[in-house]
C-alpha positions in Angstrom: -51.8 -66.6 -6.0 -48.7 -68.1 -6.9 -49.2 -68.3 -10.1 -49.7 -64.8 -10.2 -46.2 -64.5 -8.9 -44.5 -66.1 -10.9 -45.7 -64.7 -14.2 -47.2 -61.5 -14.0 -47.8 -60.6 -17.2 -49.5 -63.6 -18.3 -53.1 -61.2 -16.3 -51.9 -58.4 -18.7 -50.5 -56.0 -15.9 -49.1 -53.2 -17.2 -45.5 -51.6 -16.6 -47.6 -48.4 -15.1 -49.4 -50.9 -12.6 -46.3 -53.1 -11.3 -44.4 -50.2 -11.2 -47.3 -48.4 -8.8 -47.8 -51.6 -7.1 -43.5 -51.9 -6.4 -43.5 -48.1 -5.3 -46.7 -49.1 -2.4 -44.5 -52.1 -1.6 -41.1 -49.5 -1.2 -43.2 -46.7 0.8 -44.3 -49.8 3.2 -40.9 -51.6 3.6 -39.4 -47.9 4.8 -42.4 -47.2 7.2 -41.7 -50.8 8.6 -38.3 -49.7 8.8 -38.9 -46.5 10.6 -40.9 -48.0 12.9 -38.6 -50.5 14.1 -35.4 -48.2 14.4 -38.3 -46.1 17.0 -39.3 -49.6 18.9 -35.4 -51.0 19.0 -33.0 -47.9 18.9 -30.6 -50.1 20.4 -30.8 -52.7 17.7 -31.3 -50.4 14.7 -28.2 -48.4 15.6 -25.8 -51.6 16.1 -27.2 -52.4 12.5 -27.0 -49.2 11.0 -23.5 -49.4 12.5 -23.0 -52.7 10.5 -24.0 -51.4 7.4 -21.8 -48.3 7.4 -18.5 -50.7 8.1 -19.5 -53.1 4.8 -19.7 -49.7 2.5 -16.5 -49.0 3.8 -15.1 -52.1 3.4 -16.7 -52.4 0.3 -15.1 -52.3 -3.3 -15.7 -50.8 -6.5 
């Protein structure tokens, strides 16, 4: 499995299947997401709160 990492194109994926595959993987990492801000609104909000000071402090 590994292997399969580490060089997927060497199975012949295609660009339409890692894409579809990466967009499953995106829709699950933001449910996961949800579902912890609902199980630790106390910890989600000090993070969101952390996130919104480094944009700010952030530079282009």
């Amino acid at each position: 499995m590994a292997a399969e990492r580490d060089e997927p194109h060497m199975h012949g994926e295609s660009d339409a299947e890692r894409r579809r595959r990466r967009a499953l993987f995106l829709r699950e990492l933001n449910e996961a997401k949800e579902l912890r801000e609902r199980v630790q609104p106390r910890r989600a909000r000090a993070a969101r709160a952390r996130q919104q000071m480094r944009m700010r402090t952030f530079r282009w």
